[in-house]
C-alpha positions in Angstrom: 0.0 0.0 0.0 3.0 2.4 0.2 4.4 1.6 -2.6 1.1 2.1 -4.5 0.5 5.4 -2.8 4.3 6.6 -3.0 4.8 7.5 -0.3 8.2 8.1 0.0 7.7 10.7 -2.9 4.8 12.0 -1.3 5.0 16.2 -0.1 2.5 16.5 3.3 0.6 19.4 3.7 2.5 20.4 7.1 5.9 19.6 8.3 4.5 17.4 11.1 2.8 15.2 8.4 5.5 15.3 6.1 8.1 13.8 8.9 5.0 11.1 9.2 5.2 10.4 5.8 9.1 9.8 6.0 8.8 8.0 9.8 6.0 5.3 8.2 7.9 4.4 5.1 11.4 4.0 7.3 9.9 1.9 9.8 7.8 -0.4 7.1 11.7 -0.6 5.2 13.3 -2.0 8.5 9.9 -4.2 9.3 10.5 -5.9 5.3 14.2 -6.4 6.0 13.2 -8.5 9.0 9.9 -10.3 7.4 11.1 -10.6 4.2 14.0 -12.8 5.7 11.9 -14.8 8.2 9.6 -16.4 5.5 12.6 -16.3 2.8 11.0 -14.1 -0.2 11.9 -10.9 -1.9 12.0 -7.8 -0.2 9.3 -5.1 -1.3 10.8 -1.7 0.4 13.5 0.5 -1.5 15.7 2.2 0.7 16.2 5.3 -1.5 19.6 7.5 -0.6 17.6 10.8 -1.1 14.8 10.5 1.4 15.6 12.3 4.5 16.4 10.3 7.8 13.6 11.2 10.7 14.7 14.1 12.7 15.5 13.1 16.7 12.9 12.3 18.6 12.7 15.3 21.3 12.6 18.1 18.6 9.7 15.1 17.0 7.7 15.3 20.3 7.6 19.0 20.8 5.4 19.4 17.2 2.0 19.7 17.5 -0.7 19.2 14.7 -0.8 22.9 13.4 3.0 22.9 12.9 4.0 24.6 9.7 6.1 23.6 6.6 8.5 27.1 7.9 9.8 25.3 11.1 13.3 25.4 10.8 15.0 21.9 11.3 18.3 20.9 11.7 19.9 18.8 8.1 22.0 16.8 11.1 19.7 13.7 11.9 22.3 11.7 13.3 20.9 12.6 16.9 17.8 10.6 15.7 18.0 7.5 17.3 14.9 6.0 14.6 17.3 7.5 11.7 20.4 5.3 13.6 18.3 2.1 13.8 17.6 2.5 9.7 21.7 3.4 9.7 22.0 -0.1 11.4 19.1 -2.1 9.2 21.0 -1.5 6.0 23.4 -3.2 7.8 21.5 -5.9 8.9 20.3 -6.4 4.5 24.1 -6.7 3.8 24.6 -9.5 6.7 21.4 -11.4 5.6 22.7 -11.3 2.3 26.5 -12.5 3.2 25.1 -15.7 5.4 22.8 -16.8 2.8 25.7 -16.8 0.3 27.9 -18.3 2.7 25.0 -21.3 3.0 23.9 -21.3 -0.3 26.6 -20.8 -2.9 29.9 -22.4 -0.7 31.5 -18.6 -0.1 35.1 -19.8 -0.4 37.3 -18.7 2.5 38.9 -15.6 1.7 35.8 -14.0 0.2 33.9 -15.0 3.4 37.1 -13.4 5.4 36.9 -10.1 3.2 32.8 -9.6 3.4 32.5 -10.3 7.4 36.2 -7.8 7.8 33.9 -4.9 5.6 30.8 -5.9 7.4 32.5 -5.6 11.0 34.0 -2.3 10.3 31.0 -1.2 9.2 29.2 -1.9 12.6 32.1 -0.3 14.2 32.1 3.0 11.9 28.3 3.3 13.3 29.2 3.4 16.7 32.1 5.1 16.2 30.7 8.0 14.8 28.0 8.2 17.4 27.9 11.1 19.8 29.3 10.4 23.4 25.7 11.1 24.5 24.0 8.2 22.7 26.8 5.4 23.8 25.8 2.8 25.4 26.4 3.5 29.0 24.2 3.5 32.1 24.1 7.6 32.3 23.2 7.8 28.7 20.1 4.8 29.3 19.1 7.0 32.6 19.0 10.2 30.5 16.9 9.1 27.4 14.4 7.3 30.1 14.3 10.9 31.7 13.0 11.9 28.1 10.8 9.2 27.4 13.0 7.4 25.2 14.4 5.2 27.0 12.9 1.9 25.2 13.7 3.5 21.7 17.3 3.7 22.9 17.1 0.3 24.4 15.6 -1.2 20.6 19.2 0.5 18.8 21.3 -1.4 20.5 19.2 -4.5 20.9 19.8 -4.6 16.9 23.4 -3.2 17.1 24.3 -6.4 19.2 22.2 -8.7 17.6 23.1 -8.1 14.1 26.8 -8.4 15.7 26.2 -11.9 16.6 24.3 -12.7 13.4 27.3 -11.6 11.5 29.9 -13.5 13.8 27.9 -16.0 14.5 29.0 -18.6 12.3 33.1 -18.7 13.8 31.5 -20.0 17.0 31.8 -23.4 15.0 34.8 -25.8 16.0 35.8 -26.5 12.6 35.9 -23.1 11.0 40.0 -22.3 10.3 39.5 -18.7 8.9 41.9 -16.5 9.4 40.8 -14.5 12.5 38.5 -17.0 13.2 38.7 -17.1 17.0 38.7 -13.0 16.7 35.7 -13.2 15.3 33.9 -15.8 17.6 35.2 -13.5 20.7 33.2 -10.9 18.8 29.8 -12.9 18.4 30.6 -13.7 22.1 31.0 -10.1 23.1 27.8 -8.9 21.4 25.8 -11.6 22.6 27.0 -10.9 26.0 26.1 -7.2 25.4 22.8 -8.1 24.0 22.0 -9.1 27.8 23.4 -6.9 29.7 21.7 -3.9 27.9 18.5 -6.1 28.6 18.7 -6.7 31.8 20.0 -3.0 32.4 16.3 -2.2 30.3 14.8 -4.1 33.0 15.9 -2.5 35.8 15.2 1.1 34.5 11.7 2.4 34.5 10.5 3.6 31.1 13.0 0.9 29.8 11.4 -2.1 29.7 11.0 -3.8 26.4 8.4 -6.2 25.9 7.8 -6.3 21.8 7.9 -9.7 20.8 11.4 -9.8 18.6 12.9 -9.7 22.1 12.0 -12.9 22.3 14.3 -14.4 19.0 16.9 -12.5 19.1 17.4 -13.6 23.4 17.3 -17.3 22.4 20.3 -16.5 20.0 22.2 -15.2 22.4 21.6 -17.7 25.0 23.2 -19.9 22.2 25.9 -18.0 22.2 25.9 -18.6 26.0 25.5 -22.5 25.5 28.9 -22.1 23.2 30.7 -21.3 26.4 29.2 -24.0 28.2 30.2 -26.4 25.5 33.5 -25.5 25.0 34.4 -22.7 27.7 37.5 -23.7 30.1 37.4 -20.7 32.6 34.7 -21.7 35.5 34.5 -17.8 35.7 33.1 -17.7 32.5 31.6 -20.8 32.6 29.7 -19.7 35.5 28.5 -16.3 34.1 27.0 -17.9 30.7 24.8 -20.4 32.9 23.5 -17.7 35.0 22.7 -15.4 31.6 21.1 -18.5 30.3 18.9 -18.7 33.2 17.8 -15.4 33.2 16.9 -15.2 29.8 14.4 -18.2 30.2 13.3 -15.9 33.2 12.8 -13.1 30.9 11.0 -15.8 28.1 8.7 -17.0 30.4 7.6 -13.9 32.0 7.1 -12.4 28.5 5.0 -15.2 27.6 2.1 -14.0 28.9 2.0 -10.6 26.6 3.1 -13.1 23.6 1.8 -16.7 22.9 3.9 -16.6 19.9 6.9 -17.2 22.0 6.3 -20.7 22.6 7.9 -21.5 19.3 10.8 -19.2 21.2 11.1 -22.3 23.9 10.9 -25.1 21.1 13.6 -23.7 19.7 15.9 -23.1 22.6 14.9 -26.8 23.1 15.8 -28.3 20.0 18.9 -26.2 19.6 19.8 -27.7 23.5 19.4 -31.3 22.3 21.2 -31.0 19.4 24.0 -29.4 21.3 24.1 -32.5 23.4 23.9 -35.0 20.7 26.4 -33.4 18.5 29.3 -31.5 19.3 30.9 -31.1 16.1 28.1 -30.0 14.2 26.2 -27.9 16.8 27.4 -24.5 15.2 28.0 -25.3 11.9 26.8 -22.7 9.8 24.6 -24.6 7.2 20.4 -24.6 5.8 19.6 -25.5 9.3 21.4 -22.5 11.4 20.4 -20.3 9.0 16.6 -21.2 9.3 17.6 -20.9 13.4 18.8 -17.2 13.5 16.5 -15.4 10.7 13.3 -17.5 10.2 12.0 -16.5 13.2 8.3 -16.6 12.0 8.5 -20.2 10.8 8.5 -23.5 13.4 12.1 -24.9 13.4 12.4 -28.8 13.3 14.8 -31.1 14.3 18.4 -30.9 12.8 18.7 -34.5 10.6 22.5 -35.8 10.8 23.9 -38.0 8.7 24.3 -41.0 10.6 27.5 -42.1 9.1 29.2 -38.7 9.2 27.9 -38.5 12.6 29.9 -41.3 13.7 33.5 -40.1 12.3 32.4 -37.0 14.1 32.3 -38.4 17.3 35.5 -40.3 16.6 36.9 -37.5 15.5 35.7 -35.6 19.4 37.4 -38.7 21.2 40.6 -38.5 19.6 40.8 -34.6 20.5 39.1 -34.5 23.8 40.5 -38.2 25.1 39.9 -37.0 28.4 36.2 -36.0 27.9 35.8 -39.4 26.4 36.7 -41.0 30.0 34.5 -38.6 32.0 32.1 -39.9 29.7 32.6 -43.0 31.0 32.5 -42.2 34.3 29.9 -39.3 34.5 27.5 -40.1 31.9 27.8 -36.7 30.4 29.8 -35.6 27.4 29.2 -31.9 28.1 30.0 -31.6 32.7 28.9 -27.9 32.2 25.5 -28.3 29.6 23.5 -30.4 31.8 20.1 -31.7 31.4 17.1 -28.9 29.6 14.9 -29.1 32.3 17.7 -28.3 35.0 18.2 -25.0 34.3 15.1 -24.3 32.6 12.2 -25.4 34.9 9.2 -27.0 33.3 
């Protein structure tokens, strides 16, 4: 319907619904990104370089219905924190499109290495060139909740850190031997680990709170991303701080639940992806169809990941003869993976 009406294109009769005009169209490009991915068609939205970015939100607030097209208006939007989550979803288009090649078309390694280097300077470029006042620090959150835009400024960097691990996700896997490959997974790590914090920071701050239902996918990737460092972690400091991030995020699941039915494909799949983990090692994180359906196509049930059986085996072979030692708690514990116990133990039925 906005493309048929044009309403990027389109000249309002007043400044106030001229900046409408340019807020609805944004926000329907950055929703497309995100559908369009989830159910795997085309997007519809053109992200056209000449349309202006929304102005910042306070200067938005203070405009009432009979505002004129004379109001004077800063060309600076970058203190606009809608026009920095549109800076960050064009991001997000070129790191849908990089994993899809990667999955689809067998990106050899060097062109992989060269996309995700571009890709993670551009997220740092965006921060980089924010103002000191719209960092990502607990004066700043207290200060845009003073303003009333305190879950706005919660949602930027709920993407920022998100799309961080999306891009970086796929280095979490054991066999991937790309040059700054363990760089990169300490990156996915870091975001992810951000991705809480800011959360449960959001929590703890009236006017913060952040209940939208998206919250709900992008927390059950980064409590994979927490599950990594259960797997494989070796410092019990560590090990200790990912169990205790995965517990509150099924906190924070559950207690959203009852604003969302929708999230109980959010629990299947934190389910299925904990199994897995505990079946298969090696293949847990492997960037392939099936991760790729896991951290975009949200909107979509996820099923069971098939293994081949035979390849499964020499993977398993392959785990004893590099963790002999893990092969002999195995025979003495029962358990594979001492610090990824059982679902139900840290997620309560």
């Amino acid at each position: 319907m906005a493309n048929l009406l044009g309403l990027s294109k389109r000249t309002g009769t007043t400044a106030l619904e001229q900046e409408l005009n340019i807020r609805l169209w944004w926000t329907l490009c950055m929703v497309d990104v995100w559908s369009s991915k989830s159910v795997r068609l085309p997007r519809q939205m053109s992200h056209f370089s000449d349309l202006p970015l929304p102005i910042d939100e306070y200067t938005f607030l203070q405009w009432r219905r009979g505002a004129q097209n004379n109001i004077e208006v800063s060309s600076d939007r970058s203190s606009s924190l809608i026009a920095q989550m549109i800076l960050l979803n064009r991001i997000l288009m070129e790191i849908n499109d990089a994993i899809t090649e990667t999955v689809t078309a067998g990106t050899v390694t060097l062109v992989l290495d060269k996309t995700v280097q571009e890709l993670s300077l551009k997220l740092d470029n965006w921060y980089n060139a924010l103002p000191e006042y719209m960092h990502d620090t607990p004066q700043n959150l207290e200060r845009y909740a003073s303003q009333g835009l305190g879950r706005i400024f919660v949602a930027v960097y709920l993407g920022y850190y998100h799309y961080g691990q999306l891009l970086f996700y796929q280095f979490l896997n054991d066999d991937q031997h790309s040059i700054g490959g363990n760089c990169y997974a300490n990156k996915c790590k870091a975001h992810a680990a951000s991705l809480c914090l800011i959360l449960y920071a959001a929590q703890e701050t009236p006017g913060c709170e952040v209940r939208y239902n998206m919250v709900g996918h992008i927390l059950v990737i980064a409590s994979t991303v927490q599950i990594h460092t259960l797997l494989f972690g070796t410092d019990e400091a560590e090990i200790a701080v990912a169990r205790s991030r995965v517990v509150r995020n099924f906190q924070i699941l559950t207690e959203m639940k009852r604003w969302w039915a929708w999230l109980d494909m959010c629990f299947v799949r934190l389910h299925i992806f904990h199994d897995m983990c505990r079946k298969s090692m090696a293949t847990s994180f492997r960037m392939d169809e099936w991760m790729m359906k896991f951290l975009s196509e949200f909107s979509k049930p996820i099923e069971e990941k098939m293994e081949d059986s035979a390849q499964a085996a020499l993977d398993w072979a392959r785990n004893i003869e590099a963790h002999p030692q893990r092969h002999v708690e195995e025979q003495t514990s029962g358990s594979v993976y001492p610090h990824l116990p059982p679902y139900y133990s840290f997620f309560p039925p």
